[in-house]
C-alpha positions as CSV (number, residue, x, y, z in Angstrom):
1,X,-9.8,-4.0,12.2
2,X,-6.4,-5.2,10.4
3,X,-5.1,-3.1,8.3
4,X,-1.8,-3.5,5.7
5,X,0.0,-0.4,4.6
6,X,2.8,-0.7,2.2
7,X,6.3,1.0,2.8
8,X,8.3,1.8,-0.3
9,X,6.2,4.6,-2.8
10,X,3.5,4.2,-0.3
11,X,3.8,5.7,2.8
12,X,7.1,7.1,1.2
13,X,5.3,7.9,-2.3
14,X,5.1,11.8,-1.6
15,X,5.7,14.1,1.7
16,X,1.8,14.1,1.8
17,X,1.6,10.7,1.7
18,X,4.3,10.4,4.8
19,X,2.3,13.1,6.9
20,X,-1.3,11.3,5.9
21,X,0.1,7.9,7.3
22,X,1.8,9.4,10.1
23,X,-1.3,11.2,11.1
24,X,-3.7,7.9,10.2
25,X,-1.6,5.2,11.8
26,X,-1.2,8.0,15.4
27,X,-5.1,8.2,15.3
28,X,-5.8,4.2,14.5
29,X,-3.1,2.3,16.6
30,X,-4.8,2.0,19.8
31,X,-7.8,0.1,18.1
32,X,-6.6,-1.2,15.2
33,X,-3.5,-3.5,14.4
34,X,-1.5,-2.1,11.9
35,X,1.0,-3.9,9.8
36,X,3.7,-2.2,7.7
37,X,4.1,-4.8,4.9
38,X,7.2,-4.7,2.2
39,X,9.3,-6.5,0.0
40,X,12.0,-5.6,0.8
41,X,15.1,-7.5,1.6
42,X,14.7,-10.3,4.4
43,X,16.0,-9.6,8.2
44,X,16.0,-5.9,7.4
45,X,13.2,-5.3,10.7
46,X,15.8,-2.7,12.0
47,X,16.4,-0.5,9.3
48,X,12.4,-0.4,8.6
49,X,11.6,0.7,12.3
50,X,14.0,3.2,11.8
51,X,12.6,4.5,8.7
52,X,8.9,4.4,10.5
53,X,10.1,6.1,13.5
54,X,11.7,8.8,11.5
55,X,8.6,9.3,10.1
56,X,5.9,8.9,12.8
57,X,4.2,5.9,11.8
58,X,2.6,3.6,14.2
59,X,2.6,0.0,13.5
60,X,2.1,-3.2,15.6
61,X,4.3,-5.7,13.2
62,X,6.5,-5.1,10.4
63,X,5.7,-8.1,7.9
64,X,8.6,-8.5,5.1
65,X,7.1,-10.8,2.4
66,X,7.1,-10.9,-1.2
67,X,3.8,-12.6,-1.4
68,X,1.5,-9.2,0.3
69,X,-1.7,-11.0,-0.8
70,X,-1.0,-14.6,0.6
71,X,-0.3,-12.8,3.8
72,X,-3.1,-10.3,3.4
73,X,-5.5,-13.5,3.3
74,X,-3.9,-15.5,5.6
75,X,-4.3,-12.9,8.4
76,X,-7.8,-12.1,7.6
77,X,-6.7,-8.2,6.4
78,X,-9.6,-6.2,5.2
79,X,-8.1,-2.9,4.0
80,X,-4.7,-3.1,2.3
81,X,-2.7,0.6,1.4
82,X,-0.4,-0.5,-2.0
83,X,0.8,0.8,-4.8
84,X,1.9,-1.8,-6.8
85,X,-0.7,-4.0,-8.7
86,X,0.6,-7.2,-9.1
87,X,0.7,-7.2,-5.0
88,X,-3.2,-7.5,-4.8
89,X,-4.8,-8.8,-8.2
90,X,-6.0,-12.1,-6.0
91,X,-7.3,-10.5,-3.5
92,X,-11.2,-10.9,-2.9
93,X,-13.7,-8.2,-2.4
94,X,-13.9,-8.9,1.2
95,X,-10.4,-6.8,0.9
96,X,-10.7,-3.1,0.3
97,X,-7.7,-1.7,-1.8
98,X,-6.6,1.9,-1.5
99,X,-4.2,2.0,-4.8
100,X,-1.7,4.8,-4.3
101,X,-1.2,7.0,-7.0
102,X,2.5,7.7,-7.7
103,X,5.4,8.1,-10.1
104,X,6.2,4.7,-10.4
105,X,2.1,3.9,-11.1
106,X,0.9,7.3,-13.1
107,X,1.9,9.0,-15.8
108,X,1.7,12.8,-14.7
109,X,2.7,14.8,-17.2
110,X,0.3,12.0,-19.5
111,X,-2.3,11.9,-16.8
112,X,-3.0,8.5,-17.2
113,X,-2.7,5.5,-14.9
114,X,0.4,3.3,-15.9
115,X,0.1,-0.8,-16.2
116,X,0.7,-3.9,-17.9
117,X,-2.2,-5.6,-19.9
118,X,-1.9,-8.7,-16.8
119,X,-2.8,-5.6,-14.4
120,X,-5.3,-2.8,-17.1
121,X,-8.4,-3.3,-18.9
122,X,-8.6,-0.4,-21.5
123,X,-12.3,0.7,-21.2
124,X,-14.0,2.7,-24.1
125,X,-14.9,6.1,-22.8
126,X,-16.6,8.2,-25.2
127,X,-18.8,10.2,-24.1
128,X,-22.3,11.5,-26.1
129,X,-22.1,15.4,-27.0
C-alpha cells in the first residue's frame, strides 16, 4: 500500500500526533511505502530528514510539491494523512482522507471545524426533541 502523510501541522500538529506517526510509520515501513509529502520550500530534502529523524518517522521518499493531490494521483496513493483542505478537494473516492484536526483547521475553544465556503458545506442539524 502507498501511503502520503503530510509534515507541517500533521505529523507536527500536536506531540500526540508526532508519537502516533512515529509509532505508525515504525510498524508500516517494511510493507508499505511511505511518502512524507510538504509544501514546503523546494531543495529543502536535508532539513526535512532531519526533522523526521528527530522525530522517529519512517519514510521511503520525501516528496516536496505544492500540488499533494496531482502527485497523490499520479503515484496511485490510496490513503493520504493532511490537514489542509484545499490539498485534497480533487481527490477521488478511491483515495481515503484522514483530515487532521488542529489549530490551524478547528476552532477549539468554538468547537467547530474551521473553512472557507470553496472547502464547507454548512449542513442543517436540528435534531427532533
Amino acid at each position: 500500500m502507498k501511503i502520503a502523510i503530510d509534515l507541517d501541522n500533521t505529523i507536527t500538529a500536536s506531540e500526540q500526533s508526532i508519537e502516533f506517526f512515529s509509532v505508525l510509520t515504525n510498524l508500516l515501513i517494511t510493507d508499505h511505502k511511505i511518502y512524507i509529502i510538504t509544501n514546503q520550500q523546494p531543495n529543502s530534502e536535508q532539513e526535512i530528514a532531519e526533522e523526521l529523524d528527530y522525530h522517529n518517522i519512517d519514510y521511503s521518499e520525501i516528496v516536496i510539491t505544492a500540488d499533494k493531490a496531482q502527485y497523490v494521483r499520479d503515484n496511485n496513493i490510496k490513503i493520504l494523512f493532511e490537514d489542509t483542505d484545499e490539498y485534497f478537494l480533487e481527490l477521488g473516492k478511491e483515495v481515503t482522507v484522514f483530515k487532521i484536526r488542529e489549530d490551524g483547521n478547528f476552532d477549539f475553544s468554538a468547537k467547530k471545524w474551521i473553512g472557507s465556503e470553496k472547502t464547507t458545506k454548512m449542513i442543517d442539524n436540528k435534531r427532533d426533541e
